[in-house]
N, C-alpha and C positions, 0 to 999 in steps of 0.2 A: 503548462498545458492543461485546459479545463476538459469536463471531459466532451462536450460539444466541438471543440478542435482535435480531439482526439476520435470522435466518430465520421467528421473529414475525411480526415487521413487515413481512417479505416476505411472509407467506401472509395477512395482513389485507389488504394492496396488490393482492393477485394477483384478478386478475378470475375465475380459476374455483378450487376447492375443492381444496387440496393437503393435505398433510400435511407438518410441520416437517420429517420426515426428506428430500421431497423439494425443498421449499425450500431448504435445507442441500444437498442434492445441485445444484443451480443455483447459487448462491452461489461451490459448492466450483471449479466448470465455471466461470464467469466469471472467478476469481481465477487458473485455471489457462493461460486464454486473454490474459488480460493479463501473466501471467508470459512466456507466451511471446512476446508482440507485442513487450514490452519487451526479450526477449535477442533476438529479430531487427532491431529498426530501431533500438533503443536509448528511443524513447520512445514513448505510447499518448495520441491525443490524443482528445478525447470535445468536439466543437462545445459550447459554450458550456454545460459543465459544467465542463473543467480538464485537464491533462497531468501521467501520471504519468511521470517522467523518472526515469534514471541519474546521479547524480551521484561525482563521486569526492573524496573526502576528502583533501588533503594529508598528510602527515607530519607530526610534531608534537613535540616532545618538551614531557613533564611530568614534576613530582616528587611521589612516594610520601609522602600527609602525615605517615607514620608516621616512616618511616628517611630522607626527604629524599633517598633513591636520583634520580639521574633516570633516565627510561626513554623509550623510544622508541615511538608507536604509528606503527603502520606504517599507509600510504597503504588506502584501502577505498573500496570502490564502495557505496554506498546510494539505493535508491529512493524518490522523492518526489512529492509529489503538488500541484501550484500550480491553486488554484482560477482560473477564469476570474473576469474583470473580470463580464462581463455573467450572472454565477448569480442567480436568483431564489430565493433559500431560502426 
């Protein structure tokens, strides 16, 4: 789901009469507020929906299937998202 079908299905959800640009502007506001909860505490928790966390990725080394070089990828931080046990989809 891109977020354009994602601002859809928000303005069919939404209890009073929007338009896609301003769904898409809510949408844009929520991802921005979790970007930043997530670089203050490190994680965003949502009661019995799921926690989006920080994780950091080790080091690694793999080989290029071309030339069989090996190469190094370096350590990286990535954001994840662990459903709750008790979700009702």
């Amino acid at each position: 789901m891109n977020k354009k079908e994602m601002a859809k299905l928000y303005q069919k959800m939404s209890s009073k009469k929007i338009s896609i640009m301003e769904a898409e502007e809510k949408i844009r506001e929520f991802l921005e507020t979790v970007k930043e909860g997530i670089a203050l505490d490190g994680e965003v928790r949502f009661p019995k929906r799921g926690i989006f966390e920080i994780l950091t990725r080790k080091p690694r080394t793999v080989s290029n299937p071309v030339t069989r070089e090996q190469m190094t990828i370096y350590p990286k931080k990535i954001v994840r998202f662990r459903a709750s046990k008790k979700w009702n989809a």
